[in-house]
N, C-alpha and C positions, 0 to 999 in steps of 0.2 A: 573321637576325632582329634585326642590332642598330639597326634602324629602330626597334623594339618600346623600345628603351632609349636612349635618344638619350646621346651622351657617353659609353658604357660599351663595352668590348670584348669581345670572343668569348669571351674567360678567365673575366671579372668576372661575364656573364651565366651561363657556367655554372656556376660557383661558387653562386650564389643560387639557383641550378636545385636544385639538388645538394642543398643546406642546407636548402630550403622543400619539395621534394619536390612540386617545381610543375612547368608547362610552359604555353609561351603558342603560339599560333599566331594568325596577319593572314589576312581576307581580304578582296581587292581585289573590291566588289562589281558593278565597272564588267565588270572584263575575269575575274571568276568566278576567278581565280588565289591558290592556297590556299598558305599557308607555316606551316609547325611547327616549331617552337625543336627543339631535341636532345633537349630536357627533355620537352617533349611527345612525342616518340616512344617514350622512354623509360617513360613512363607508358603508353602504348598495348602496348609491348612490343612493338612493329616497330621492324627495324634501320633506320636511314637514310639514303634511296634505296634502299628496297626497294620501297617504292607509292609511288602518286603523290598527295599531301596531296589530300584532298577530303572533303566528309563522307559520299557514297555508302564512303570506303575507312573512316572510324569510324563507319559503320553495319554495314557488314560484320562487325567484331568486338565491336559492345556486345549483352549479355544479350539474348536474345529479349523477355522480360518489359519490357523499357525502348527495343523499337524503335520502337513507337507513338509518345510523347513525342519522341523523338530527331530524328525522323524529320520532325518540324513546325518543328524550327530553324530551317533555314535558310530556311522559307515565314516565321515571326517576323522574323527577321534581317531580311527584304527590307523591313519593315513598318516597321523604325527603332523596335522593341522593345528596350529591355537584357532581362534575361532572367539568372535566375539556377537551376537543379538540379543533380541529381543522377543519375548513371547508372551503371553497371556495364557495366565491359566482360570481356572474356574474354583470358587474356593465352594464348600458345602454353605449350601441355603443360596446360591446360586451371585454371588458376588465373585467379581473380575476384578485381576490386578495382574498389573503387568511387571517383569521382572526381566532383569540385565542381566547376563551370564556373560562371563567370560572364563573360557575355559583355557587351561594350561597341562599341554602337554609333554610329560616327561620319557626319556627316549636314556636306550644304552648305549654306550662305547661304539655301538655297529649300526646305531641309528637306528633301532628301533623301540616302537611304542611301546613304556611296559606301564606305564600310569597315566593319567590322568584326574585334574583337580576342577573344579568348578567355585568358581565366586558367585555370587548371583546377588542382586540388592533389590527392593523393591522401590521401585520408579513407576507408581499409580500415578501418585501425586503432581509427577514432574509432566508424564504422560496427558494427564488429562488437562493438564494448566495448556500445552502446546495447543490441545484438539481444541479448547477457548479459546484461545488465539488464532487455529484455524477457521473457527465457523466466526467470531468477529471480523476478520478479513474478509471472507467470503460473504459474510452481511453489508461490508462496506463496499465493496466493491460493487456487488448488486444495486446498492443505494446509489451509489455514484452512476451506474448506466441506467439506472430509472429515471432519473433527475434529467439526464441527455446535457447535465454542465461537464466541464472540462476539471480535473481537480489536479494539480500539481503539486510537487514536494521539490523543495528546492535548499538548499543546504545554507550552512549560518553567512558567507558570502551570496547569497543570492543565487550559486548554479543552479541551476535546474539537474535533476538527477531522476525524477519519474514523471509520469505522465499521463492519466489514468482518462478513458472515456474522449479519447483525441480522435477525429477523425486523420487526422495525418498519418500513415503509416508507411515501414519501407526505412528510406533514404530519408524522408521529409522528415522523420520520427526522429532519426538520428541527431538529423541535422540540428533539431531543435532542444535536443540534451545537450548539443555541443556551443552553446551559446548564440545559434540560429536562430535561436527563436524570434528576434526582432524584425527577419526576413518576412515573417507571417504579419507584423502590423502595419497596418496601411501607413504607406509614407508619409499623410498628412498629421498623422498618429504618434507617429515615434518618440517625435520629443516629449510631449506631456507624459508617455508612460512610460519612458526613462526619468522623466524629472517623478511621476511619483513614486517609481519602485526606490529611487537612488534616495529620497527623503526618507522613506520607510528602514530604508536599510542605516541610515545614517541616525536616526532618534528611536530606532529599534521600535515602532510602535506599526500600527497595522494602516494600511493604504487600500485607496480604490480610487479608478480608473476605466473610464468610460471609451474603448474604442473599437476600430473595426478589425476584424482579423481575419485573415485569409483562408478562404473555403478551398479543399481540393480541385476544386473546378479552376479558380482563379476569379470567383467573384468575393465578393466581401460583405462580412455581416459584423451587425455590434453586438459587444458584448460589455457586459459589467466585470471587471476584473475584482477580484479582492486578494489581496494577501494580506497573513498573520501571524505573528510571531511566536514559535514556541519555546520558551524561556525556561532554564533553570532555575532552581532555588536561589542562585545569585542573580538573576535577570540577566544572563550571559543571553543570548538568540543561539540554541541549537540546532535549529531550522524551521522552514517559513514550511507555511502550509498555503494554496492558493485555491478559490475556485473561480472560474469564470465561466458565469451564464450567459445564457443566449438572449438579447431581448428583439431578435425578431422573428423569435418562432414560438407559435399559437398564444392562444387567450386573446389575440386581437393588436398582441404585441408591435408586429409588422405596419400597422395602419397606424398605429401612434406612433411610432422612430420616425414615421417622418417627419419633413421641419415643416412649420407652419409659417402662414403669411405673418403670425405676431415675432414669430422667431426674424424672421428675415428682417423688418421692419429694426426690431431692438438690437439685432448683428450691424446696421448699416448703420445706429444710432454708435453704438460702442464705437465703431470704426469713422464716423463721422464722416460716410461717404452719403453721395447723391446717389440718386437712380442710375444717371450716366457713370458712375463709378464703377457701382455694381454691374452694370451691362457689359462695361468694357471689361472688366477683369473673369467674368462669366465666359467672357463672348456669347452674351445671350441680347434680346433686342430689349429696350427703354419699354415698351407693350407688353413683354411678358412677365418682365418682372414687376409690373403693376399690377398685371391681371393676380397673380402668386399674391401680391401683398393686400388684396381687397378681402382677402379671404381669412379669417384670425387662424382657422384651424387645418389640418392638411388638405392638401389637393391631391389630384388622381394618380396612382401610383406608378402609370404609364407617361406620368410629365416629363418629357426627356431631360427638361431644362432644368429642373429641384437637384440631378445629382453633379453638374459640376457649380450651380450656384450655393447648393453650399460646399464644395472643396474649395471654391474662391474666398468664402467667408470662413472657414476652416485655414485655409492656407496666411488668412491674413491678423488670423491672432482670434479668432473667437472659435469657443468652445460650446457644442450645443448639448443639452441633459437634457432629459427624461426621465424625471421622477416616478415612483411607485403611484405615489398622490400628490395628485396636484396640477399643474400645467408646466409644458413644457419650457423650459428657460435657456438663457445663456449668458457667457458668462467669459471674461478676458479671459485667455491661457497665460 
């Protein structure tokens, strides 16, 4: 093969064989006469001068799945194609590695084929690292729609750039890449989850954020937002990571979001409103919002009057939680 390197010697070439984890093979396409470097046998896993170079002898042992392809080479090759993939072959004792070829074809004065060269490397390693990184992804992604949370990837300014497990799709999807997404939080919402993402982004540390966000329908559910930081080795923020659950769907969820007669009672204390305050900015009656406040813990979830009295106390500066453990509180925004 040291036609293949012109000026180098049997040593020197296998030394670069050896170091690159390569192999070349020539073939003459006058008189069909095929040659393989050491290195290329080697890759194949045949000893040398055991077959005789040809590519019927690496069709023999590449993958069944990749004999189709393989198989049209040498019909390319006659055609004065370069040609560059990938294929797997089978080595003996039944081990698989997969190899890059790129082949090079040399042509006369009149444009035609009279050679052809093959580089080939072996890319297992690179190969199989990607197929871990595929079924990882396809792990995570699964996790993420078992979960039924929302999980976003959003860039070291805060963009939003993906958006994983969203019921929004279409236009609304778009929209929401393109800085829309604050279209989806309830208006009583807005400001506290701009003031916490904009904190987050500003002392680079992680945020959460309790609000409702918009259902394709056009009704509205809460959720717990979080984002978090992922940082380099200098603590630069590469990009945030975000998920946001759902808390009023199952486990019971839905029957605790709502607010309780104690919530109301400690919203109108913070606010240092009367009953008549609270009615008038509800436009609910002085009766109801009694009967609502007799009660510590939620009422019926067909109380028409629970969802604008609290966007009244929502709208007026108080913030309601719901903790994992513990009872429901609230709290100044």
């Amino acid at each position: 093969m040291l036609d293949l390197l012109s000026g180098g010697t049997e040593e020197t070439f296998g030394v670069i064989e050896r170091e690159l984890r390569c192999g070349f093979w020539s073939w003459d396409l006058r008189s069909s006469e095929m040659r393989w470097s050491r290195g290329y046998y080697d890759l194949l896993g045949i000893e040398p001068g055991s077959v005789t170079p040809s590519f019927a002898a690496i069709l023999q042992i590449t993958h069944p799945d990749d004999r189709g392809p393989q198989a049209e080479v040498e019909r390319v090759i006659r055609q004065a194609s370069t040609i560059r993939r990938k294929f797997r072959v089978i080595r003996p004792g039944g081990r698989t590695a997969w190899l890059s070829c790129q082949i090079i074809v040399f042509v006369n004065t009149e444009g035609i084929a009279e050679k052809a060269v093959g580089i080939c490397t072996d890319v297992t390693a690179h190969q199989d690292q990607l197929y871990s990184l595929r079924i990882s992804d396809e792990r995570y992604r699964a996790l993420v729609k078992a979960s039924g949370a929302v999980v976003w990837i959003a860039k070291a300014d805060g963009q939003l750039h993906e958006v994983l497990n969203c019921d929004h799709r279409g236009e609304v999807q778009g929209t929401v890449l393109d800085s829309g997404w604050m279209q989806l939080i309830h208006p009583d919402d807005k400001e506290k989850t701009v003031r916490a993402r904009d904190e987050g982004l500003r002392e680079k540390r992680a945020y959460e954020v309790v609000h409702r966000i918009r259902r394709p329908d056009g009704s509205f559910n809460w959720k717990r937002s979080t984002g978090q930081p992922i940082v380099d080795a200098a603590g630069n923020v590469k990009e945030w990571l975000g998920i946001s659950v759902d808390l009023d769907n199952g486990s019971g969820r839905g029957q605790s979001r709502r607010i309780t007669g104690a919530q109301i009672r400690a919203a109108r204390g913070l606010l240092r409103w009367s009953v008549v305050d609270l009615a008038k900015a509800a436009s609910a009656s002085r009766a109801t919002i009694r009967r609502l406040e007799e009660v510590d813990g939620a009422s019926s979830p067909n109380d028409a009057a629970l969802p604008t009295i609290e966007a009244a106390l929502s709208k007026a500066g108080v913030e309601f939680f719901f903790p994992e453990t513990g009872k429901p509180g609230v709290r100044p925004r």
